[in-house]
C-alpha positions in Angstrom: 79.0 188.4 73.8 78.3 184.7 72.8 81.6 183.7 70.6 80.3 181.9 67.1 81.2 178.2 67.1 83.3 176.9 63.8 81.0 174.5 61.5 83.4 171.8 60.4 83.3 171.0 57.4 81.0 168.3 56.2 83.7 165.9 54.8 85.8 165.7 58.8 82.3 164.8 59.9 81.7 162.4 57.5 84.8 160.7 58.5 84.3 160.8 62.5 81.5 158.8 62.2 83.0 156.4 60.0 85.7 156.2 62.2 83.3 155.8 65.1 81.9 153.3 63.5 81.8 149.6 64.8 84.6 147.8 62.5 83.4 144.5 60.9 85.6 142.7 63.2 83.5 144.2 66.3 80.1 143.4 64.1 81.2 139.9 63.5 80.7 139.2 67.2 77.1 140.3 66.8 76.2 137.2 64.6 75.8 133.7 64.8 78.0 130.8 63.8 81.6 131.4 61.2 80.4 135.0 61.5 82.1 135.5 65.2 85.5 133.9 64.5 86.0 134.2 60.6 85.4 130.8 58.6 88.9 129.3 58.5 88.7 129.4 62.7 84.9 128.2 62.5 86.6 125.3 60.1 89.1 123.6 63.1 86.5 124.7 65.4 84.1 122.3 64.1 86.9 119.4 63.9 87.4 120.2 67.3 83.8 120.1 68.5 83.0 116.9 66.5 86.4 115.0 68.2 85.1 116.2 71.5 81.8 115.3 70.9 83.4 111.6 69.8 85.4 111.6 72.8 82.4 112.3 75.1 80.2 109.1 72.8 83.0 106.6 72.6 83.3 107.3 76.5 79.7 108.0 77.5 79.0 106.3 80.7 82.0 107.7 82.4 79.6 111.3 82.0 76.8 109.4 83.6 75.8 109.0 87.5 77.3 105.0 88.3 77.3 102.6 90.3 80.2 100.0 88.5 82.3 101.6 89.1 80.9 104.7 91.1 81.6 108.1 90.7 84.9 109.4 92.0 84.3 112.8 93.7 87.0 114.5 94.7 85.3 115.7 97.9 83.2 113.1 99.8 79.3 114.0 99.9 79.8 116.0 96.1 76.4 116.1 94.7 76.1 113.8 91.5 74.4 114.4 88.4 74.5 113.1 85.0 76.2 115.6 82.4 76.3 113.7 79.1 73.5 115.1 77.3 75.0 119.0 78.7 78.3 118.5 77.2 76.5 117.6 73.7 74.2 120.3 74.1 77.0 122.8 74.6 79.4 121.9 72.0 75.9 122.3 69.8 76.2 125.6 71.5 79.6 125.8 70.3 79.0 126.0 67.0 76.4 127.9 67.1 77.9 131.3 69.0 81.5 129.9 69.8 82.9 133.6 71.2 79.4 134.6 72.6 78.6 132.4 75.1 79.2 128.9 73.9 82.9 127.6 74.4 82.8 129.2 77.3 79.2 127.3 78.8 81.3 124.1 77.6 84.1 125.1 79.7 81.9 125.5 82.7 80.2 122.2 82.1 83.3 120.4 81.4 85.0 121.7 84.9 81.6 120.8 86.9 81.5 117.1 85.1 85.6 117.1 86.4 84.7 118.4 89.4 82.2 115.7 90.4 84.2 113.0 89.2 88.0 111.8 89.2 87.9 109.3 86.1 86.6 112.8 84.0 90.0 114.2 84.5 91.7 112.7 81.3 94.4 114.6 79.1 92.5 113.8 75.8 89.4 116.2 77.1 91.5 118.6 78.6 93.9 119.1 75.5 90.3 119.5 72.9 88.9 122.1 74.9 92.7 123.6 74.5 92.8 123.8 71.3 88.7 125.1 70.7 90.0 127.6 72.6 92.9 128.4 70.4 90.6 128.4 67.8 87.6 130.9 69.3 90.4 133.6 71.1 93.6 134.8 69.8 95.5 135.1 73.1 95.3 131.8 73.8 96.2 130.9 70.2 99.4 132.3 70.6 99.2 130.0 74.0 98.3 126.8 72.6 101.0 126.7 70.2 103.7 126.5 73.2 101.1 124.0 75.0 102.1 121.8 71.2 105.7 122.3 72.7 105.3 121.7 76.1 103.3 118.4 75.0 105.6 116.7 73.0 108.6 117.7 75.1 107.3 116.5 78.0 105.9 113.5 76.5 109.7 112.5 75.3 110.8 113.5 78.6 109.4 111.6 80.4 109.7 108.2 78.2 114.1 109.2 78.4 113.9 109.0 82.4 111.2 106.0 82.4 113.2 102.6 82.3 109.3 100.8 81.9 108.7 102.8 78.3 112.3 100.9 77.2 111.2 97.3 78.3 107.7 96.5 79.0 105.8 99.1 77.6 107.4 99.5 74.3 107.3 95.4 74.4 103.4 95.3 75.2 102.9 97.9 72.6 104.4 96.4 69.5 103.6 92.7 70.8 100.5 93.3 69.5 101.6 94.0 65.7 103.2 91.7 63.1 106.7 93.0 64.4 109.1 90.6 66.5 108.5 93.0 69.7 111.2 90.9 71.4 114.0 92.3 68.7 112.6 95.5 67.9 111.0 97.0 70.6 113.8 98.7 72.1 114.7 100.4 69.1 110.6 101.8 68.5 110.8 102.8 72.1 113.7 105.0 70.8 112.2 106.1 67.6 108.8 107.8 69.5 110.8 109.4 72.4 113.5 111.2 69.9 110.9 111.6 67.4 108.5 113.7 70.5 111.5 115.0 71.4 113.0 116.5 67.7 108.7 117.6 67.3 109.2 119.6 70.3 112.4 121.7 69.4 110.9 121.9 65.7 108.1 123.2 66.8 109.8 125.9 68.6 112.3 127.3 65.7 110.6 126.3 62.7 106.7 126.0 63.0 105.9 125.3 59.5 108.3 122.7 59.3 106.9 121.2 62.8 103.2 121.2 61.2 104.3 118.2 59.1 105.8 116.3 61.6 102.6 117.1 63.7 100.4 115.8 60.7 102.8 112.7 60.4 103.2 111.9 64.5 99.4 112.1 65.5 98.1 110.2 62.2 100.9 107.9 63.0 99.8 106.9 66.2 95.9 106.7 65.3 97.0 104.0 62.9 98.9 102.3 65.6 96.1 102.1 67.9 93.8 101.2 65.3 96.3 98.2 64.3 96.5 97.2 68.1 93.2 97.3 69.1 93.9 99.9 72.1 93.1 102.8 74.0 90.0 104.1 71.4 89.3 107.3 73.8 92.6 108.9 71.8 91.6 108.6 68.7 89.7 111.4 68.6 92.1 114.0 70.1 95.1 112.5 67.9 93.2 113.2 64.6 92.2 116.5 66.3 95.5 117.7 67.3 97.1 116.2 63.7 94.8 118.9 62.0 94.1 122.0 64.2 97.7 121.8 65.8 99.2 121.9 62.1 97.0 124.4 61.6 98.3 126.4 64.7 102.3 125.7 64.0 101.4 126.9 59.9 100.0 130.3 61.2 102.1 130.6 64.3 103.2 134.4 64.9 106.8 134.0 64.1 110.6 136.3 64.5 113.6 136.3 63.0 115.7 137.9 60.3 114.8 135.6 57.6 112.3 133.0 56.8 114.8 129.7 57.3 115.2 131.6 60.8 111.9 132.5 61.9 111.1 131.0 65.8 108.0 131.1 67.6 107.5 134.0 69.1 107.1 135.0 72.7 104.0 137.4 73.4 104.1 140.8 74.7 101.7 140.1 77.5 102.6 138.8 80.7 99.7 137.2 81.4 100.6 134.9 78.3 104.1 134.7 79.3 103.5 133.3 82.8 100.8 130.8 81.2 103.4 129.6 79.1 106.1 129.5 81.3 103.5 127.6 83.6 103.4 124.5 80.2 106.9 124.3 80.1 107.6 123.7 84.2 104.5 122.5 85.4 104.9 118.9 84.3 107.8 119.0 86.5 106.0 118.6 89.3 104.5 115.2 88.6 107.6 113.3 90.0 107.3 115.6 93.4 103.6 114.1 93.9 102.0 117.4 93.5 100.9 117.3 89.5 98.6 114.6 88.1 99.9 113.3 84.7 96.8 114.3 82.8 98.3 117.4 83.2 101.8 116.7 83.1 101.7 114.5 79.5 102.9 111.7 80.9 101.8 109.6 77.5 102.4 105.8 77.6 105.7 106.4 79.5 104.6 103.8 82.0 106.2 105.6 84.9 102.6 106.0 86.6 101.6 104.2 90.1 99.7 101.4 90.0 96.9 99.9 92.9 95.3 97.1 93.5 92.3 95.8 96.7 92.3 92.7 98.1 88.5 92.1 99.0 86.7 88.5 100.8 85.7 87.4 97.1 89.0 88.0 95.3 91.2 90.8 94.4 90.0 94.1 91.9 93.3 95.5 90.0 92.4 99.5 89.6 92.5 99.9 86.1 88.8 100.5 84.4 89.0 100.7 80.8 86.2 98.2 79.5 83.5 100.0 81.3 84.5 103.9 81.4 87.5 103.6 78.1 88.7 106.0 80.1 92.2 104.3 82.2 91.5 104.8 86.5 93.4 107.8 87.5 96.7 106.7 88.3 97.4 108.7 91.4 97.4 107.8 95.1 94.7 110.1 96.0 92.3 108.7 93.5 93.5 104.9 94.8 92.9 105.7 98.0 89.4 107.5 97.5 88.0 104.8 95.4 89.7 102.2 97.8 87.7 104.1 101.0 84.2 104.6 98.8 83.9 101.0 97.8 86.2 98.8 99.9 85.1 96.5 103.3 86.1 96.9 106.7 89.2 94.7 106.4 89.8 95.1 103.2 93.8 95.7 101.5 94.9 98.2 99.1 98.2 97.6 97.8 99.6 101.3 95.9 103.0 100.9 93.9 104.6 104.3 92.7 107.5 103.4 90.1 108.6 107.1 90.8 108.7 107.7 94.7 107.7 105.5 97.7 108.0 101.8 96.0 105.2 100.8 97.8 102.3 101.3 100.6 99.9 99.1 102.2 96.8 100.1 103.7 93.4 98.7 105.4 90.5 99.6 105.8 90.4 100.0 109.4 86.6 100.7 109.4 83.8 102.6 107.4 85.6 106.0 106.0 88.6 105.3 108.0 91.8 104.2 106.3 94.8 103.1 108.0 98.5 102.8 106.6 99.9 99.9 107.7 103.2 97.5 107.8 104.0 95.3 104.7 103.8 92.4 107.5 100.5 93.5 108.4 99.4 93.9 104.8 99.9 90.0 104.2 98.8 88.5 107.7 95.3 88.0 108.2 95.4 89.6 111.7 92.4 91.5 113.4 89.8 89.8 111.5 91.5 91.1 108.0 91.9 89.4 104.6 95.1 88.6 104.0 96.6 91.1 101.3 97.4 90.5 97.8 100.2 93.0 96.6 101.1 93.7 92.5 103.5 92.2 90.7 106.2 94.7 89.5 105.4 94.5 85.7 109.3 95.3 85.0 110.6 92.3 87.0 108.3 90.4 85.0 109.3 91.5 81.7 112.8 91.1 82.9 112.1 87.3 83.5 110.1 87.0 80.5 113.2 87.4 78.3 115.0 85.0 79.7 112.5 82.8 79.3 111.3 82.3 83.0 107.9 80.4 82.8 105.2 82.5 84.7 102.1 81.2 85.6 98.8 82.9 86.9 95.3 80.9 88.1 93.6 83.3 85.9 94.2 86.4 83.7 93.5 88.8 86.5 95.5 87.2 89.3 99.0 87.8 90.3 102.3 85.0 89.3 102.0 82.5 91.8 104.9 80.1 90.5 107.9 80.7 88.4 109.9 78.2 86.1 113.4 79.0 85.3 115.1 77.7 81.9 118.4 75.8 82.8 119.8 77.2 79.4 119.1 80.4 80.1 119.7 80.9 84.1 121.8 83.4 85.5 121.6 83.7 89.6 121.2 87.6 89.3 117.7 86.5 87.9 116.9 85.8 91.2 116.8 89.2 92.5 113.8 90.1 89.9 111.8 88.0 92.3 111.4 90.7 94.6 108.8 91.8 92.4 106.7 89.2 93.0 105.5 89.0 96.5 102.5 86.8 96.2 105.1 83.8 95.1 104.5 80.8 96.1 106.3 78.4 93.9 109.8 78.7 92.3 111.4 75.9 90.2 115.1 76.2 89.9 115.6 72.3 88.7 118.9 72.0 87.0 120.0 75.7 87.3 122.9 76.8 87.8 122.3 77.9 91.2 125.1 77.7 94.6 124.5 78.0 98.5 124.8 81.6 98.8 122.6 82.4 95.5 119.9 81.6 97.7 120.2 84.2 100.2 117.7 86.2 97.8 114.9 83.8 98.2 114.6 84.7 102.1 111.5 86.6 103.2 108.5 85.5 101.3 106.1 85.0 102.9 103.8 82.6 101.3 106.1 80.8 99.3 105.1 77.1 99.8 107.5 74.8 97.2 111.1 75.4 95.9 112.2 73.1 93.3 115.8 72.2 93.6 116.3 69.1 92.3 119.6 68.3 90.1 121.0 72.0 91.3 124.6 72.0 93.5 122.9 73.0 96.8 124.0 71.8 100.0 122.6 71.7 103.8 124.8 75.7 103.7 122.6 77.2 101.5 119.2 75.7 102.9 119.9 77.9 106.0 120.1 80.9 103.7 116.3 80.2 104.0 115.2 80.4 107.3 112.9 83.1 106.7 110.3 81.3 104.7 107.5 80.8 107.3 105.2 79.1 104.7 107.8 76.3 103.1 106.4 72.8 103.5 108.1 71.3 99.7 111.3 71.3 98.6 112.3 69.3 95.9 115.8 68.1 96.6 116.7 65.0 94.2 120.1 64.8 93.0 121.9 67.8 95.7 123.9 67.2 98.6 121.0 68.3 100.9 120.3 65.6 103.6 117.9 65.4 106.1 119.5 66.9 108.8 119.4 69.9 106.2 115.6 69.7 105.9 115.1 69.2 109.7 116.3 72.6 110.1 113.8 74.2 108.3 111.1 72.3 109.4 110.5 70.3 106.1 107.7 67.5 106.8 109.5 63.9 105.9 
């Protein structure tokens, strides 16, 4: 006996199929353009595709295939290729179908360009395609507003520890506006790292409130940079982050009892968790050697190591912003690639980390071999090898500058060869800044208040040639405080005690 089925009745069906119906969310997806993500998304979207697409033009031949300087890989024999005109056509792509299929084509042509070269790896690209991101998928929305946090925390963080943001930086910075930089730059270097540092915390327990002082930081320091003259590769991804990151804080999935105690929430996932416990520690690792700062927001801090090659012609300081306006990537692994892809047997490359090793010295030992060498081995010309030009420490010299010490360079790019000190202004604990200039080969010290044992911190350079100590209270005693000054052939004596029996024991000519 077959068993009669139950009709249902027509209205339950009715709504099954609604129900099974694809939601307009789902359709959406199906479309082109604003259609995909909604058109207040599509709107920061498009700000940032057309700041990345700036970013890309202001900085275009760093996406081309070079010669001056060459490509960076990261692996020796990396196939090159040019990928300018594929980054423009994706973030046309972008806009077009950003959830479909064209954020994420950008995102694989952006990590092949960075994958082929070094100098591609900036934190202005990185932090755009961050926030399209936030913009095109909710999860990492809920992300990028803790990578806001992370940013600015970080970004104070590291200008507290960094003694360089307090004098030099800070000092270059505002030197280059209307503002007495010698009086005031100590307090702006204090203004920007609370002011990071108060953005940060805001952020996290009140969003909205954070969205202005988002808006008022990034404009901020577009129209500092505009004033100066500096770093135009920024300005793009400051104007970005002023709008879309506002935008983020504003809308910000929020808890808390009331609304004057609403915080940023913590996601459910812990997939999103562990990314954003990953923001907040990962910068960390930038003073073990093990993070780059691109991706540890190490912004303007100046704690960042520095390198410099001595070739046969003359001496090639690794910077890079005229030709790329993108900074060299200031790591030792990138120093010491670029050092063994364009350096001559016998070459020097000089690498100075503020925050680990003070210094190393290498040489090109012969083609794709690199050798570590001694600091005495760095400035001798032994085994056929030019003799080494190191850097000048750029905090000994700011240091001297303020009390008026008289530096002086044969040309821009050079190192300080000679350094005048003002009588009026002479304290003998000057003295020890020297040490961060090894290429000396000239100090003045007429008429300073200098005594015999003061000059126990002018032994061991190397090429100094010419100490000035004429009117000064030295005697034959604190000439052999200098016996370690292979290179000395003047010293300037008039009015001391010195005498020639003084002179005779270091070997001065008559």
């Amino acid at each position: 006996m077959v068993k009669k089925l139950k009709k249902r009745p027509r209205t339950e069906r009715i709504t099954r199929k609604l129900d099974a119906a694809p939601t307009f969310e789902n359709k959406s997806r199906l479309g082109w353009f604003n259609s995909q993500i909604g058109g207040e998304s599509y709107f920061f979207l498009a700000v940032c595709v057309i700041a990345q697409l700036a970013t890309v033009l202001i900085t275009w031949p760093t996406w081309q295939v070079r010669t001056q300087p060459p490509n960076l890989p990261w692996f020796q024999s990396t196939p090159q290729f040019s990928c300018g005109i594929l980054l423009v056509i994706s973030l046309v792509l972008v806009l077009i179908s950003p959830r479909k299929c064209g954020l994420a084509f950008h995102l694989v042509i952006l990590t092949l360009a960075i994958s082929m070269d070094q100098f591609r790896c900036q934190p202005q690209v990185l932090s755009i395609a961050f926030l399209m991101a936030a913009c095109v998928w909710k999860p990492v929305r809920r992300v990028c507003v803790w990578f806001l946090v992370s940013m600015w925390l970080w970004a104070g963080i590291h200008k507290y520890v960094s003694p360089d943001w307090f004098m030099q930086v800070s000092y270059q910075l505002l030197s280059g506006t209307r503002v007495d930089a010698k009086r005031f730059h100590f307090a702006f270097a204090v203004i920007v790292m609370v002011g990071e540092l108060l953005l940060a915390v805001a952020a996290w327990r009140k969003p909205k409130l954070a969205a202005a002082g988002c808006v008022a930081l990034h404009f901020g320091i577009v129209a500092f940079l505009v004033v100066i003259d500096w770093n135009r590769s920024v300005l793009p991804w400051n104007l970005c982050t002023a709008v879309v990151g506002a935008w983020l804080l504003w809308n910000a999935e929020t808890v808390g009892a009331t609304p004057g105690q609403r915080r940023l929430a913590i996601p459910d996932s812990w997939c999103e968790k562990t990314a954003i416990i990953a923001l907040l520690i990962v910068p960390v690792g930038m003073y073990f050697g093990v993070v780059r700062h691109c991706f540890a927001h190490a912004l303007y801090s100046g704690n960042l190591p520095m390198g410099l090659v001595t070739h046969r012609d003359g001496i090639e300081p690794l910077e890079v912003w005229d030709e790329l306006q993108f900074p060299f990537p200031n790591v030792p692994k990138a120093y010491r690639d670029y050092f063994l892809l364009t350096g001559a047997v016998g070459d020097k490359l000089h690498i100075r980390d503020p925050g680990g090793i003070s210094s190393r010295y290498f040489r090109l030992a012969s083609i794709g071999r690199l050798q570590e060498i001694t600091v005495d081995d760095f400035f001798s010309g032994r085994d056929g090898s030019v003799e080494g030009i190191a850097l000048d420490d750029p905090r000994k010299i700011y240091l001297l500058e303020m009390s008026n010490a008289t530096l002086l360079k044969r040309s821009r790019a050079e190192m300080i060869y000679a350094v005048k000190f003002d009588p009026g202004r002479f304290d003998a604990t000057l003295l020890a800044h020297l040490r961060g200039l090894p290429n000396l080969e000239q100090i003045q010290l007429a008429a300073c208040d200098v005594e015999d044992n003061d000059l126990e911190l002018l032994s061991g350079y190397r090429k100094l040639m010419g100490l000035g100590l004429d009117g000064t209270a030295i005697t034959n005693a604190g000439l052999k405080q200098l016996h370690d000054l292979p290179s000395l052939i003047v010293l300037e004596h008039e009015g001391t005690a010195i005498t020639r029996e003084g002179l005779d024991l270091l070997g001065i000519p008559q």
